[in-house]
C-alpha positions in Angstrom: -5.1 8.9 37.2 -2.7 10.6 35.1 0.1 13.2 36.2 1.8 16.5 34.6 5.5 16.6 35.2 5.1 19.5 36.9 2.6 18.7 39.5 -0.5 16.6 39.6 -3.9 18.1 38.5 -6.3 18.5 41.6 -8.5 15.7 40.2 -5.3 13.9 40.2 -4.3 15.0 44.0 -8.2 14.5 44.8 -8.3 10.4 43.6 -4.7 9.9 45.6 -5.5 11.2 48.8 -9.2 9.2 49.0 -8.0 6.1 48.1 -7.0 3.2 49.3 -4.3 2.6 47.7 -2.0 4.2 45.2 0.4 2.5 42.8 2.6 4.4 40.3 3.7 3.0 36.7 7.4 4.4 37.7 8.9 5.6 40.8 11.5 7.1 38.6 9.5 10.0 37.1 8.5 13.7 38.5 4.9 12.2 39.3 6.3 10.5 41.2 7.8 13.3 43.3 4.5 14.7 43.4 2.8 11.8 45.4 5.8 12.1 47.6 5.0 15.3 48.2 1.6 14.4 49.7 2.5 12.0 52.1 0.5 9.0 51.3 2.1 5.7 51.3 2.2 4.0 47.8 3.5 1.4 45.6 6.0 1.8 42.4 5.1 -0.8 39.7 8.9 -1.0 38.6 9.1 -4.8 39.1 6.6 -5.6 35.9 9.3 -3.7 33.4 12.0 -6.0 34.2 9.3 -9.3 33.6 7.9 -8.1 30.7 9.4 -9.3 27.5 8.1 -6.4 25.0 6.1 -2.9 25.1 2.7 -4.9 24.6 3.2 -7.9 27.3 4.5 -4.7 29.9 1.3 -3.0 29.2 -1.1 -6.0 30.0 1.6 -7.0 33.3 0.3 -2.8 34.2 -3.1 -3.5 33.8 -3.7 -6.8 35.7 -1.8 -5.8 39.0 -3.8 -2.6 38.8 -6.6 -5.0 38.8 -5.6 -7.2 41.3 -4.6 -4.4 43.6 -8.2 -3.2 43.1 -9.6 -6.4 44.5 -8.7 -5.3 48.0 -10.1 -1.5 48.0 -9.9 1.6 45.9 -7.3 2.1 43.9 -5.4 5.3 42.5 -3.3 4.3 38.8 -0.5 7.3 38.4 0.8 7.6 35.2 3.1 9.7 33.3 0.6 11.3 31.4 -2.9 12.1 30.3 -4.2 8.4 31.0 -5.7 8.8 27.4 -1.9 8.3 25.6 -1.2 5.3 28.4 -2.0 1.8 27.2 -1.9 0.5 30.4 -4.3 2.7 31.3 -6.7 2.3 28.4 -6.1 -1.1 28.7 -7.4 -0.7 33.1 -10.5 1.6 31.8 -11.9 -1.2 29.6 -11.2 -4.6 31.0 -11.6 -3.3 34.7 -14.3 -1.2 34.5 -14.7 -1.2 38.4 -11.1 0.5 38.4 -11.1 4.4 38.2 -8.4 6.3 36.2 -7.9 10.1 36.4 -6.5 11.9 33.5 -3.9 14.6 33.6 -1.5 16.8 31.2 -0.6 14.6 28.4 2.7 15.1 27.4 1.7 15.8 23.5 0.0 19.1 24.5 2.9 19.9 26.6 5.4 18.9 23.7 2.8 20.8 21.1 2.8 23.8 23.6 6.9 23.8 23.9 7.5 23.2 20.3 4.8 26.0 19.5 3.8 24.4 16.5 0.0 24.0 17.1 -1.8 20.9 18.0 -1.8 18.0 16.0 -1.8 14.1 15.6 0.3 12.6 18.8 1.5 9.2 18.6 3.5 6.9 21.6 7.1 6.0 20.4 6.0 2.3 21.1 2.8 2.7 19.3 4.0 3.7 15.6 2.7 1.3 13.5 -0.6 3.9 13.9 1.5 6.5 12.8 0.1 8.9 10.2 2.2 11.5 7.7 -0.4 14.0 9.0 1.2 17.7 10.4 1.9 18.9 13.3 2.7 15.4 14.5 4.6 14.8 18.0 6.3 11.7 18.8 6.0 11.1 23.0 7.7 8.3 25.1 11.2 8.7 23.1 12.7 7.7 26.5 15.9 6.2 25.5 18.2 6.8 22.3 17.5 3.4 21.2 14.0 4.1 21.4 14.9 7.6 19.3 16.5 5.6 17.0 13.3 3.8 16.0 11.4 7.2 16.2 14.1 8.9 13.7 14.2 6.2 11.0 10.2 6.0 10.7 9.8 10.1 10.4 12.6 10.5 8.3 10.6 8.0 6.0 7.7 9.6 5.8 9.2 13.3 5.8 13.1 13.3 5.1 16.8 13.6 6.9 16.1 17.2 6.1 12.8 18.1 7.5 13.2 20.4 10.5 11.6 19.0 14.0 11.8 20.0 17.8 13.2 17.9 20.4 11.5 18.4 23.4 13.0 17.2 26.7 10.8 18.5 30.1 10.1 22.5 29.3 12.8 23.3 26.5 12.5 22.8 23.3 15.2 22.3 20.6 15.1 22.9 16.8 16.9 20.1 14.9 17.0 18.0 12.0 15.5 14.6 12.0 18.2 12.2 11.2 19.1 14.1 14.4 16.2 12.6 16.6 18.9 9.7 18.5 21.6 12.3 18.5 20.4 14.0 21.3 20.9 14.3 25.3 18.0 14.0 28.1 15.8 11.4 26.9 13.4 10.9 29.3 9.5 9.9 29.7 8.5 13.5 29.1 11.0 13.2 25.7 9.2 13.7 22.1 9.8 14.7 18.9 7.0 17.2 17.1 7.2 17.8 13.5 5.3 21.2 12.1 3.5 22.1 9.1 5.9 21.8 5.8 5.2 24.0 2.9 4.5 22.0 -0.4 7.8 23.4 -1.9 9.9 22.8 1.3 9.0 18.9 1.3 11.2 16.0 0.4 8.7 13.0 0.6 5.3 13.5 -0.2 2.5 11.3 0.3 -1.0 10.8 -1.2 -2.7 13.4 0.1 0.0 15.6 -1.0 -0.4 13.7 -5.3 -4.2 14.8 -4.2 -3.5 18.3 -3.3 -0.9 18.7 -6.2 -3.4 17.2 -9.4 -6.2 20.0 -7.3 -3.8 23.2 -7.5 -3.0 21.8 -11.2 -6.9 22.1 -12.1 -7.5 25.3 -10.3 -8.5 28.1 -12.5 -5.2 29.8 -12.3 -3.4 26.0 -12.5 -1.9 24.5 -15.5 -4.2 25.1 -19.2 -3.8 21.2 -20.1 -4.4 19.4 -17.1 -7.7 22.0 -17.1 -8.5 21.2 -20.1 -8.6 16.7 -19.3 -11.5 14.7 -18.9 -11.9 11.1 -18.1 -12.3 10.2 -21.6 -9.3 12.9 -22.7 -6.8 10.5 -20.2 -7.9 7.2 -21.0 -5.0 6.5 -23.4 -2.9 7.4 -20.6 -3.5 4.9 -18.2 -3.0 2.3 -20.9 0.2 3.7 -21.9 1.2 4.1 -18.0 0.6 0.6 -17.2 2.5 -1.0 -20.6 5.4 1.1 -19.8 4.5 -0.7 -15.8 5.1 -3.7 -17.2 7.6 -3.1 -19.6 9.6 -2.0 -16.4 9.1 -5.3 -15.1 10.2 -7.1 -17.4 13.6 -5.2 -17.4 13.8 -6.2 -13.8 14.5 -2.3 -13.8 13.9 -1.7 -10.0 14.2 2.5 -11.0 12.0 2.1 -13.4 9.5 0.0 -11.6 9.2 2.6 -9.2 8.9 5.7 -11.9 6.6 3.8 -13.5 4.4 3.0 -10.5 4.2 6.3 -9.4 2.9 7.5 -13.2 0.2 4.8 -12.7 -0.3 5.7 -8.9 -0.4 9.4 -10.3 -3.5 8.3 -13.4 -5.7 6.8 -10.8 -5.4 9.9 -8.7 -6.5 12.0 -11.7 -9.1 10.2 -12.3 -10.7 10.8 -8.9 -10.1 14.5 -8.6 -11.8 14.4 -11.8 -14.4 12.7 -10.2 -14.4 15.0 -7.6 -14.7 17.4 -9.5 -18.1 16.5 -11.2 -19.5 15.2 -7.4 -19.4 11.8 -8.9 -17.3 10.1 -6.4 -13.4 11.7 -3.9 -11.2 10.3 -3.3 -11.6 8.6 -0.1 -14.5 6.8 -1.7 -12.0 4.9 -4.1 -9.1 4.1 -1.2 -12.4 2.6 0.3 -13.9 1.0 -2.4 -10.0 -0.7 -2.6 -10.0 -1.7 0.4 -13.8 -2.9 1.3 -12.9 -4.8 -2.1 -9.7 -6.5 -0.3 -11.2 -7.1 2.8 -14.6 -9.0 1.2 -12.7 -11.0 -1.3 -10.1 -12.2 0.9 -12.6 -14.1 3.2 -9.7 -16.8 3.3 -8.0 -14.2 5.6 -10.6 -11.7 6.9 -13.5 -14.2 7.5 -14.5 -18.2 7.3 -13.4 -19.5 3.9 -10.1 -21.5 3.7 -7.6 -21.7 1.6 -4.9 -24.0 1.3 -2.7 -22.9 -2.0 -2.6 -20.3 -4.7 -5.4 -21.9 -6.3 -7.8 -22.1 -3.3 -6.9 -18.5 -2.7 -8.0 -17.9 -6.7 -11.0 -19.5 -6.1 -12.5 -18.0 -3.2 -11.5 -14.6 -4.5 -13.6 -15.5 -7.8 -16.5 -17.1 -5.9 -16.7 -13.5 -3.8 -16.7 -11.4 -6.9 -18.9 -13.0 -8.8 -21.4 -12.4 -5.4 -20.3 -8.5 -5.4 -20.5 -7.7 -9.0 -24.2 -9.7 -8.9 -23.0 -12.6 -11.4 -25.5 -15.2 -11.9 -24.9 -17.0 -14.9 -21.9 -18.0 -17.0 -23.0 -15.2 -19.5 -22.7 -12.6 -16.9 -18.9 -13.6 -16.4 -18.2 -13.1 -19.8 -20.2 -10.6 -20.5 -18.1 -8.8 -17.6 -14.5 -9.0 -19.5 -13.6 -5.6 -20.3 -14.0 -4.6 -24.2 -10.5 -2.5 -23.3 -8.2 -5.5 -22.9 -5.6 -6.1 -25.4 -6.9 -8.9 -27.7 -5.2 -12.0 -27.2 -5.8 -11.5 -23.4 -9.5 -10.8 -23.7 -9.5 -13.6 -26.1 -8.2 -16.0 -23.5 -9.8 -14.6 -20.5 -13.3 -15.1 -22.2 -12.4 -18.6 -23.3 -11.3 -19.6 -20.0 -14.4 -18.3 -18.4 -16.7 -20.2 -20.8 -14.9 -23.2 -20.1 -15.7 -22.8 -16.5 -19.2 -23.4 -17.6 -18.4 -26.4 -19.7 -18.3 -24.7 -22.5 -14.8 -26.1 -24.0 -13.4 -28.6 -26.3 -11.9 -31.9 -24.4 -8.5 -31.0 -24.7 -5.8 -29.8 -26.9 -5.9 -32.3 -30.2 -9.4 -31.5 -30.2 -8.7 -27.6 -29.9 -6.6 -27.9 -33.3 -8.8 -29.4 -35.4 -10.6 -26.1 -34.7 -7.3 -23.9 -35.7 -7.0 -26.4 -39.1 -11.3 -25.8 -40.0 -10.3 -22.0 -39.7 -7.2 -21.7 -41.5 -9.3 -23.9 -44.3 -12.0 -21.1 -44.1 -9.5 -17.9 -44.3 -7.8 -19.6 -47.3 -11.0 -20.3 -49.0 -12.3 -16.1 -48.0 -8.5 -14.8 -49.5 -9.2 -16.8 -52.4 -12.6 -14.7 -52.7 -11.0 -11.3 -52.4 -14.0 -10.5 -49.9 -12.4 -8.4 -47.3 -15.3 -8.3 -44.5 -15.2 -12.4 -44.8 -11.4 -12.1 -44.6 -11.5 -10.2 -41.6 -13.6 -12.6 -40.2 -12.1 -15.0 -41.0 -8.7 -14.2 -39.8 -10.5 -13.0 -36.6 -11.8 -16.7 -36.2 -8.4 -18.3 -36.8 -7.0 -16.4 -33.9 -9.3 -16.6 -31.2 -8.8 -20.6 -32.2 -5.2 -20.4 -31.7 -5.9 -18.9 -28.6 -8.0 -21.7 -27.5 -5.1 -24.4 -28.3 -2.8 -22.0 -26.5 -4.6 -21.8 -23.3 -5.7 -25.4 -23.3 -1.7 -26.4 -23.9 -1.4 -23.9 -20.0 0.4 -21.3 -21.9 -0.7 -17.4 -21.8 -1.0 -16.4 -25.2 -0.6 -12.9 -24.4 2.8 -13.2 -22.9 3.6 -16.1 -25.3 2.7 -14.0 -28.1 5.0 -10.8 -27.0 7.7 -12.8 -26.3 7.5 -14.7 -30.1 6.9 -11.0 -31.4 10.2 -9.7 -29.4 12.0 -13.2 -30.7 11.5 -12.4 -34.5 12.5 -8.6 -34.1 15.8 -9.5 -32.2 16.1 -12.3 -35.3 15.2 -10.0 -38.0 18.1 -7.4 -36.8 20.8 -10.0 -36.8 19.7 -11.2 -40.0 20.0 -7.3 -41.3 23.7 -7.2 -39.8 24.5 -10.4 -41.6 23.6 -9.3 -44.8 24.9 -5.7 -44.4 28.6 -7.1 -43.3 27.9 -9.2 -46.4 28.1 -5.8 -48.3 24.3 -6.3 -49.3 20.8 -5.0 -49.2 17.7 -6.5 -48.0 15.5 -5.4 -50.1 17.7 -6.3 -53.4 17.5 -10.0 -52.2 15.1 -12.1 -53.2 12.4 -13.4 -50.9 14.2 -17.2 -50.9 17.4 -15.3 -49.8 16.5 -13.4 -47.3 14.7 -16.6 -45.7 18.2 -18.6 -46.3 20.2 -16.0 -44.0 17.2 -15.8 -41.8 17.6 -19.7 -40.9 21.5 -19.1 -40.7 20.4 -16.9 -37.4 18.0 -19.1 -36.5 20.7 -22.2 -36.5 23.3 -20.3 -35.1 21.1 -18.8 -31.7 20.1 -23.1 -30.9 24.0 -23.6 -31.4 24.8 -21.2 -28.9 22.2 -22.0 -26.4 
């Protein structure tokens, strides 16, 4: 049964007095007082805190001498409150079914009901890896200022130093800031922390729902004329732009960028399914569950009976499982499935290497080039013509060839290629500075010049290396 700290409930006082025996989590709580007050003989469970190692090993020590006590009679399990917010006593209700447990006043309505903020998501101090950045939220069990320590650094993650809270402590309630959760006096098992509502323009740190909520009052009627005015077509450019600048961030090893960047990309695919909200298509929770559902089914390595043993095992397995969700049968399927979007040189690559996976691939590298020389052969012979659509062609072929040799030599041609790209400009500007300090003009030099100082760069960057 559970206990108020008041008093016990009479369902409460009801399973005490008719049963055989009555054990209490603590002696050292107000329940507690309130069995005394009846005066029936019972036992204090005190002993398992000071054997059990950790929150989750004291809970199961709880629950099996409940259990064993049971073995000799009826038994009567006093908690501190409602038996719903007790693991030990959820823990008794569905392992030992034969054992009864009696719910009372759980501590968040009491908290709720002192901070006056409504009811709301409650959350054990030792359970908050479940906890949620949904409002009203109350914090029970902060029984110790280590304990509140643990409790302030997680809500002022989700909702900021700033954010205004109550400290509840037995029937008062105190207003105070959360980085002031461990600062305070009375900790107790009746202790908690409740958070209220914030209004948007009050907040500090905003999550998801709140990017959701945002992008909705931006496409109200009375919201913001251009994002009104966007389709899914109208922001397509904008997700490719997001995620360059992404990776451009990454490659800076610009940790403040990274995470502006992220958040513009986070902030597209959000966008994208109000949009889709919008039109009934698909919301929001459908794509964080696609996501996940997609996660969960292609990691079987992890969530079900495929192994892995390295980064290429994983690989594997998570190929093997898409192929099966996305209904790929042959090896035309798989590269028919490449996305027309990609930039060139990557689709290039990514459809050669899943042709290869069907045998469909030259032996080896030498081979590949002989390829890249036929090509060049045929683009020479098509510039010679002066026929542009063959030229394109042409050209086209020579590339995708290159590609080939590039990807059977291990390399990724569309990094490879970006970096060569970023090597010339860097090349091309200290060749401009050298002939500028050399009081002349590019374009007055002639083409063999320019090339002369341009190997002078060259020479000098392997000298310094």
């Amino acid at each position: 049964m559970g206990c108020c700290p008041e008093d016990l409930t009479a369902g409460g006082r009801e399973a005490i007095l008719s049963a055989d025996k009555v054990l209490l989590r603590t002696g050292e709580t107000l329940p507690a007082e309130s069995v005394r007050a009846l005066g029936v003989p019972f036992e204090t469970l005190d002993h398992i805190y000071r054997k059990s190692r950790n929150f989750d090993t004291l809970n199961k020590n709880l629950a099996a001498a409940v259990a064993e006590a049971a073995k000799g009679g009826d038994v009567a399990y006093c908690v501190d409150g409602d038996a719903c917010e007790d693991v030990s006593a959820q823990i008794v209700r569905k392992r030992y079914k034969d054992t009864a447990v009696c719910g009372g006043v759980s501590k968040s309505a009491h908290a709720f009901a002192a901070a006056k903020t409504g009811a709301g998501t409650a959350v054990s101090a030792y359970a908050m890896e479940e906890m949620r950045a949904a409002l009203p939220l109350c914090v029970y069990d902060v029984d110790c200022d280590l304990i509140a320590g643990d409790v302030k650094l997680k809500l002022c993650d989700l909702f900021g130093d700033e954010a205004e809270a109550w400290f509840v402590s037995g029937a008062a309630a105190k207003k105070i800031r959360l980085y002031e959760a461990d600062r305070q006096k009375g900790y107790g098992p009746f202790s908690a922390v409740v958070v209220g509502q914030i209004p948007l323009l009050q907040k500090s740190r905003f999550d998801y729902g709140d990017l959701l909520h945002i992008l909705r009052l931006l496409r109200a009627p009375d919201g913001c004329p251009w994002d009104r005015a966007q389709t899914h077509e109208s922001i397509r450019a904008n997700m490719i732009e997001e995620a360059y600048e992404l990776v451009d961030a990454v490659d800076l090893g610009d940790d403040g960028k990274i995470l502006e960047e992220t958040g513009d990309v986070l902030m597209q695919g959000a966008f994208h399914s109000v949009l889709g909200e919008e039109r009934g298509a698909f919301s929001a929770a459908d794509v964080l569950s696609g996501v996940c559902e997609k996660l969960i089914s292609r990691h079987t390595h992890i969530f079900g009976g495929d192994k892995a043993a390295d980064e290429g095992g994983a690989l594997s397995v998570w190929e093997k499982n898409k192929r099966a969700e996305k209904g790929q049968k042959t090896a035309g399927d798989t590269v028919r499935d490449v996305p027309k979007a990609f930039p060139a040189v990557m689709r290039a690559q990514k459809v050669g290497k899943r042709a290869a996976k069907a045998g469909y691939d030259f032996k080896d590298v030498r081979e590949a080039s002989g390829k890249v020389e036929e090509e060049l052969a045929e683009l020479l012979e098509a510039a010679a013509s002066g026929d542009e659509l063959r030229i394109g062609e042409e050209a086209g072929d020579l590339l995708f060839s290159a590609v080939n040799v590039g990807r059977l030599a291990g390399a990724d041609c569309e990094t490879a290629l970006r970096e060569s790209t970023d090597k010339f400009v860097s090349r091309f500007l200290r060749t401009e500075e050298r002939i500028l300090a050399a009081g002349k003009k590019m374009e007055e030099l002639s083409a063999d010049e320019l090339w002369r100082y341009y190997e002078e760069v060259k020479r000098d960057e392997y000298a310094s290396r």
